[in-house]
C-alpha positions as CSV (number, residue, x, y, z in Angstrom):
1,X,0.0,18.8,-109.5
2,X,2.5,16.6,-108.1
3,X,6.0,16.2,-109.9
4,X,7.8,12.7,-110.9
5,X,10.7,11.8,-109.7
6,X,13.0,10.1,-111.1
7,X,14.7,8.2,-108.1
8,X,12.5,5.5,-108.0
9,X,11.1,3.9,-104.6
10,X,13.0,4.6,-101.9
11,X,15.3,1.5,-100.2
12,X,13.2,0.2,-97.8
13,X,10.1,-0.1,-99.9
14,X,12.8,-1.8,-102.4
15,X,13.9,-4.5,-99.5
16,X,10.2,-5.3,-98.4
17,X,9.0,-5.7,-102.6
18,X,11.7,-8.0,-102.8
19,X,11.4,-10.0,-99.4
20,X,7.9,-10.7,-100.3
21,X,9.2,-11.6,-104.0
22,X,11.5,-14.2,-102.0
23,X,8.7,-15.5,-100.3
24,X,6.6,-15.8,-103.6
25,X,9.2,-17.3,-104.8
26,X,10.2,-20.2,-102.4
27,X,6.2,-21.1,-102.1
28,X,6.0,-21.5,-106.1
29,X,8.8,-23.8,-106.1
30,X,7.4,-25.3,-103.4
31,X,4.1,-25.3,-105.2
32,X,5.7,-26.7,-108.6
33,X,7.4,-29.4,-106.4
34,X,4.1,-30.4,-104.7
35,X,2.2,-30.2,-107.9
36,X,4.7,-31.9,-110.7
37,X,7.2,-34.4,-110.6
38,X,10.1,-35.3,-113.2
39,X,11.6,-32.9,-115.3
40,X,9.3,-30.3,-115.1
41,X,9.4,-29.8,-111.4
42,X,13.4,-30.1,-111.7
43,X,13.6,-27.3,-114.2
44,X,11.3,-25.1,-113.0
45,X,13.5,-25.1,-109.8
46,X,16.4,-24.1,-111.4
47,X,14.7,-21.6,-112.9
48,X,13.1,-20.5,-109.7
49,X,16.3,-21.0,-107.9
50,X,17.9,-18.3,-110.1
51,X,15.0,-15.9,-109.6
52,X,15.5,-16.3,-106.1
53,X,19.4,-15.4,-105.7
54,X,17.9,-12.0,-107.9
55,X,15.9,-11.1,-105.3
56,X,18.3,-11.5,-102.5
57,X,20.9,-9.2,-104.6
58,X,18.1,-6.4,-104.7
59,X,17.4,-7.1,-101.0
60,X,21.0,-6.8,-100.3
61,X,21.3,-4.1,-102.5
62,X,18.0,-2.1,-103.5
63,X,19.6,0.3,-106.2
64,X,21.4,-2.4,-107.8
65,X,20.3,-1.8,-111.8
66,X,17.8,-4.9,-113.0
67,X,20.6,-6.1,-115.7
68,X,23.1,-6.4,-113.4
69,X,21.1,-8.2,-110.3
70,X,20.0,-10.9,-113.1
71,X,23.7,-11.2,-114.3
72,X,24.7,-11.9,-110.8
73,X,22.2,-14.1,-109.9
74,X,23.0,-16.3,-113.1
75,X,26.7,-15.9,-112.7
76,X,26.0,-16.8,-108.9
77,X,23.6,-19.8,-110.4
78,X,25.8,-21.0,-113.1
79,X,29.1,-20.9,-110.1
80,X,26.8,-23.2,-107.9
81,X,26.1,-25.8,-110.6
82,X,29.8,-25.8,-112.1
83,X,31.2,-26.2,-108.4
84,X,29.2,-29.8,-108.5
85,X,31.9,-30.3,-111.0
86,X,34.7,-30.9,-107.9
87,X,33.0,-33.2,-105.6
88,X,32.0,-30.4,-102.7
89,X,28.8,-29.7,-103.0
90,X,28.0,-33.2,-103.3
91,X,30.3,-34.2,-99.8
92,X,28.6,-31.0,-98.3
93,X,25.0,-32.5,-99.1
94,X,25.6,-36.0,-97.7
95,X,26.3,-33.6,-94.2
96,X,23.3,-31.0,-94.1
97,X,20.0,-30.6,-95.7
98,X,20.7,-26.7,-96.3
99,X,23.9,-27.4,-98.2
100,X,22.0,-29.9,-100.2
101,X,19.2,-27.3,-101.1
102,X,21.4,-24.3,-101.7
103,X,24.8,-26.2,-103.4
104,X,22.6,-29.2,-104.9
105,X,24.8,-32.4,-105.4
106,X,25.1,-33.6,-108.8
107,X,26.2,-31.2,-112.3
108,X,23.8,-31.5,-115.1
109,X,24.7,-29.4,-117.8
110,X,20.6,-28.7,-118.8
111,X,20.7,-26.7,-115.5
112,X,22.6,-24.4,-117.2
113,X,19.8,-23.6,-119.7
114,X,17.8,-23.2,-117.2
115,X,19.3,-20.5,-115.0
116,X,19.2,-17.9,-117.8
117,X,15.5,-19.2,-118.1
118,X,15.1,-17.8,-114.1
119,X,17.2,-15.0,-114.8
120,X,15.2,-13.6,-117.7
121,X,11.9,-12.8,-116.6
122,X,13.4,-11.9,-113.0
123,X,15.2,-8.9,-115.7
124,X,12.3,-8.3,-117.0
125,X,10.2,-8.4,-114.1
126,X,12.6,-5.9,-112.1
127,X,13.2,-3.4,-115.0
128,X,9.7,-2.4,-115.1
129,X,9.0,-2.5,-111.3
130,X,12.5,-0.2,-111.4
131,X,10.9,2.1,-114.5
132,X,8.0,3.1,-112.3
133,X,8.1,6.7,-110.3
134,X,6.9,7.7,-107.2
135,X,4.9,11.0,-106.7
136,X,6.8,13.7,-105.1
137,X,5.2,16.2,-103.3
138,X,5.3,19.9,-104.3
């Protein structure tokens, strides 16, 4: 009978579970973009926005624990929407189309909100994917 270890996955199978959460992640904001309009499609971009910067901190660091990969991603989030605050963003938008989608242009203080929404079930999401152990062979 095998025995459990308590490692967890190793790195690389860490990177690729959270490049292909990336991907999932840009097509459903895609998706939500494609599919609703207003509010709803705003929102659930920040939210998804915040979800995505979690899975770039795991890819850039796999062992990074799930609490602290969500609290980066918000802080990361919540430093992005506050910077709209000075005018850069917003100058850096009018020049590129990447600066526009990663730095936004204008604050809105709702956004806020909705970054710990994203950063929540990206948590929870990673804490049980991170609780699971591999077989190790006797």
């Amino acid at each position: 009978m095998p025995t459990v270890s308590s490692a967890g996955p190793p790195a690389p199978v860490v990177r690729a579970t959270a490049a292909a959460a990336a991907l999932v992640t840009v097509a459903a904001g895609l998706g939500v973009r494609a599919a609703a309009g207003g509010d709803a499609a705003k929102y659930a971009g920040d939210a998804l926005y915040t979800v995505l910067v979690h899975t770039l901190v795991v890819l850039l660091a796999p062992r990074v624990r799930p609490s602290a990969a969500a609290g980066i991603a918000l802080a990361v989030s919540w430093a992005v929407e506050l910077a709209q605050l000075t005018g850069v963003p917003a100058e850096l938008a009018r020049q590129s189309t990447v600066a526009r989608l990663v730095l936004g242009s204008t604050f809105n203080a709702p956004d806020l909100l909705w970054y710990a929404v994203g950063a929540a079930p990206a948590w929870v999401v990673h804490s049980r994917l991170a609780l699971r152990r591999l077989p190790v062979r006797s």
